[in-house]
Structures are given as structure tokens and as C-alpha cells.
C-alpha positions as CSV (number, residue, x, y, z in Angstrom):
1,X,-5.4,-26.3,46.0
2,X,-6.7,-23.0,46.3
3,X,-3.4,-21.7,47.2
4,X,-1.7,-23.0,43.7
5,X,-4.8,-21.8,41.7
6,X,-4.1,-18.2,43.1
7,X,-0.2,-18.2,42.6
8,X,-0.5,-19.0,39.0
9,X,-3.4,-16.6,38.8
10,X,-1.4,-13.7,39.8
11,X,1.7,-15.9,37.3
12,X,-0.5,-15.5,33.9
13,X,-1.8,-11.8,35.4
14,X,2.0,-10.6,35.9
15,X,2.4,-12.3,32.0
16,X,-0.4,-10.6,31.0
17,X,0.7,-6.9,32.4
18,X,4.3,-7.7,31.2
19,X,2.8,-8.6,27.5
20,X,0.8,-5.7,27.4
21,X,3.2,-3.8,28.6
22,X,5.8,-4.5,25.7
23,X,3.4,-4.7,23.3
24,X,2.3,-0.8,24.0
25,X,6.1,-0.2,24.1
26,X,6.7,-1.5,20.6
27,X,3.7,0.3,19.3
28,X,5.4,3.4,20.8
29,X,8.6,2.7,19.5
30,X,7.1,2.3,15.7
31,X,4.6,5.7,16.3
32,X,8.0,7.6,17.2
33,X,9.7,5.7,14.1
34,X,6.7,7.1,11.4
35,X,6.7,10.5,13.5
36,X,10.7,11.1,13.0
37,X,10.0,10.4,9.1
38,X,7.0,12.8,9.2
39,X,9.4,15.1,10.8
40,X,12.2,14.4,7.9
41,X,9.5,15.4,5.0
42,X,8.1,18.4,6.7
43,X,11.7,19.9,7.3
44,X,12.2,18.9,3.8
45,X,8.5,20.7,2.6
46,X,9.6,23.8,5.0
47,X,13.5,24.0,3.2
48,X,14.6,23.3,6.7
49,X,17.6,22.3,5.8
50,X,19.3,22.1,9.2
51,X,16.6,20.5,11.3
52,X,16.5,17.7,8.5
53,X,20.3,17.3,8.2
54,X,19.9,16.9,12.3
55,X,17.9,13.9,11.8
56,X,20.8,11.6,9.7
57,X,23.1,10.0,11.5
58,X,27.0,11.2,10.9
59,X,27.7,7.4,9.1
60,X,24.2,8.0,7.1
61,X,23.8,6.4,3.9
62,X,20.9,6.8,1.9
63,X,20.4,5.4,-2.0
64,X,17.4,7.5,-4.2
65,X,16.3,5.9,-7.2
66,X,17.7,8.4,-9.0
67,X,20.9,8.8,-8.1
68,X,23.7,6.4,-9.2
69,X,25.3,5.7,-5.7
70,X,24.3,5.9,-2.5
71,X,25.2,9.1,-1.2
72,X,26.5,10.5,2.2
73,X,24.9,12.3,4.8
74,X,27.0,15.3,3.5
75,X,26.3,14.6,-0.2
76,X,22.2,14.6,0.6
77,X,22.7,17.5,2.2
78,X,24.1,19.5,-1.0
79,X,21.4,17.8,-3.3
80,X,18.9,19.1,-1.0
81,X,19.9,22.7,-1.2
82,X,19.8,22.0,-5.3
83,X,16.6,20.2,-5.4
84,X,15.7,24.1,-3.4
85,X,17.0,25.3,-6.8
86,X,14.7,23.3,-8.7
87,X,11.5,23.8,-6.9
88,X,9.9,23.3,-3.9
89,X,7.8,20.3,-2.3
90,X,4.3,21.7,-2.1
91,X,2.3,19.0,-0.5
92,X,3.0,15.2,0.6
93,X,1.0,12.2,1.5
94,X,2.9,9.1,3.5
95,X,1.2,5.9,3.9
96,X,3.4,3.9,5.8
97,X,2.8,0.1,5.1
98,X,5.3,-1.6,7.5
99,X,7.5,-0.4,10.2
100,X,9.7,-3.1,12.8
101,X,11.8,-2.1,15.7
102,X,14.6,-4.5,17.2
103,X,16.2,-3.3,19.9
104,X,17.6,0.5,19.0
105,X,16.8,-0.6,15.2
106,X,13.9,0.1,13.4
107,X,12.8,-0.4,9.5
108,X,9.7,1.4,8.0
109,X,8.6,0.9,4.1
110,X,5.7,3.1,3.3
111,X,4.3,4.3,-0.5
112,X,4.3,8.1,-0.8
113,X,2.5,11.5,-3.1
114,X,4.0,14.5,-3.3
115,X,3.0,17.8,-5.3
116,X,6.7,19.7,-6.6
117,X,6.5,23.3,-7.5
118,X,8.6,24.0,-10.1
119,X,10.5,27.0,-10.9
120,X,8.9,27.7,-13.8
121,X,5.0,27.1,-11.9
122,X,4.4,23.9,-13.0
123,X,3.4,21.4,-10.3
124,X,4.8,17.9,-11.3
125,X,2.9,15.2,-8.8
126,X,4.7,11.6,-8.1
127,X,4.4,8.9,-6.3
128,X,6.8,6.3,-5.3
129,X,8.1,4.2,-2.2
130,X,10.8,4.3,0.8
131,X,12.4,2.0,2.7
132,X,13.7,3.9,5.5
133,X,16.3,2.6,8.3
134,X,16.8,4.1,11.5
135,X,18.8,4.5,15.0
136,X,17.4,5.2,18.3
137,X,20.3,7.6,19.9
138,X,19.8,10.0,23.0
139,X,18.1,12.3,21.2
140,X,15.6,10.3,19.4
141,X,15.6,8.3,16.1
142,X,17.8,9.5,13.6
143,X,18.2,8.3,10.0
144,X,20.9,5.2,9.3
145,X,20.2,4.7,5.8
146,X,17.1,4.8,3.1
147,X,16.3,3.5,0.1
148,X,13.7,4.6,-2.8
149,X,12.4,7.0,-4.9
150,X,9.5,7.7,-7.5
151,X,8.1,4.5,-9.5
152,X,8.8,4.7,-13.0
């Protein structure tokens, strides 16, 4: 008796360690998931235009608000170096709301602030909401697709 007690003692211990195991592993997975979009609006912030085009994947496709069509990760690109034109991101605030990884797939939605310096000195502050996909590749996650843009 005491013999089956112990084996499914050490069962429900091995379940347990497993468990935790994966459940550290996911919380991992979604840290490195809000860190990678961290990375994507500080590159942004910093006009690091190369870093930040680093982090889309070659088939990227991401749809802002205000643009009429999703646009390519060669199109964002160009936009970016105009939106350079325009002004410059001063200051952001993410507060991500709900991230999910599957596999090598993840999804995060989070709200956002940011403070745009325009060219003419004027700070224009907006708010507004993401819906971000991304890839787990060799070299870390890397944008798939996003979706979002300032509320109205």
C-alpha cells in the first residue's frame, strides 16, 4: 500500500514540476513577446529605423488606423522615415492588456500614450490601441502583422 501511495506521490510531484515548468515557460514566452514590442517603439522613439525594420518579418503586414490598406514591411518602412519628417515621438506609455503564445505564435493587444513633437514645437499627445502579431524565428520574435492606431 505504501509502495502505490509513494509511486503516485512522485506521479502528481513529476505533474506538478512539469506544470510548473510550462507554466514559467509561457510566462517567458509572453515577457519576451511585450519586450520585443518595447523594443519596436523605442527604435521607433530613437529614429532607429534599421533596428525596427529588423524586427518585421520579410511577409509583414501591418494595418494603422490611418492608413487605407494594410501596408508592407517595405511600405512601413518609407512611412516611417516620413512620420521622421513630421516630427518625432517624444515619450510613450504601453499597457499591454493581453498577450497569448501558441506554439511559435504569439498575439498581444495593449492600449498606448504617446507625446509627438512636431516640427513646428507643438507636442500633440494620443492615445490609442494595438493588436500586435508575432513570430518566434532564430533570432527572436519578430513582427507578423499589427493592427491599430489612435482612438478617434
Amino acid at each position: 500500500m505504501i509502495n502505490v501511495l509513494a509511486k503516485h506521490a512522485v506521479a502528481v510531484l513529476g505533474l506538478l514540476v512539469f506544470a510548473t515548468t510550462f507554466a514559467q515557460e509561457v510566462r517567458d514566452d509572453e515577457a519576451d513577446v511585450l519586450l520585443t514590442i518595447e523594443r519596436a517603439w523605442e527604435a521607433n522613439r530613437k529614429g532607429d529605423h534599421g533596428d525596427f525594420e529588423d524586427m518585421l518579418l520579410d511577409n509583414f503586414m501591418g494595418w494603422n488606423k490611418a492608413s487605407p490598406a494594410p501596408r508592407s514591411k517595405t511600405s512601413t518602412s518609407r512611412w516611417l522615415r516620413l512620420n521622421d519628417e513630421v516630427g518625432r515621438v517624444m515619450r510613450y506609455e504601453l499597457y499591454p492588456l493581453w498577450v497569448t503564445v501558441q506554439d511559435d505564435v504569439a498575439v498581444a493587444h495593449y492600449l498606448y500614450s504617446v507625446a509627438l513633437k512636431k516640427k513646428d514645437g507643438d507636442i500633440e499627445m494620443s492615445n490609442g490601441r494595438y493588436s500586435d502579431v508575432l513570430m518566434r524565428t532564430e533570432d527572436g520574435w519578430k513582427f507578423l502583422a499589427w493592427h491599430g492606431g489612435a482612438d478617434d
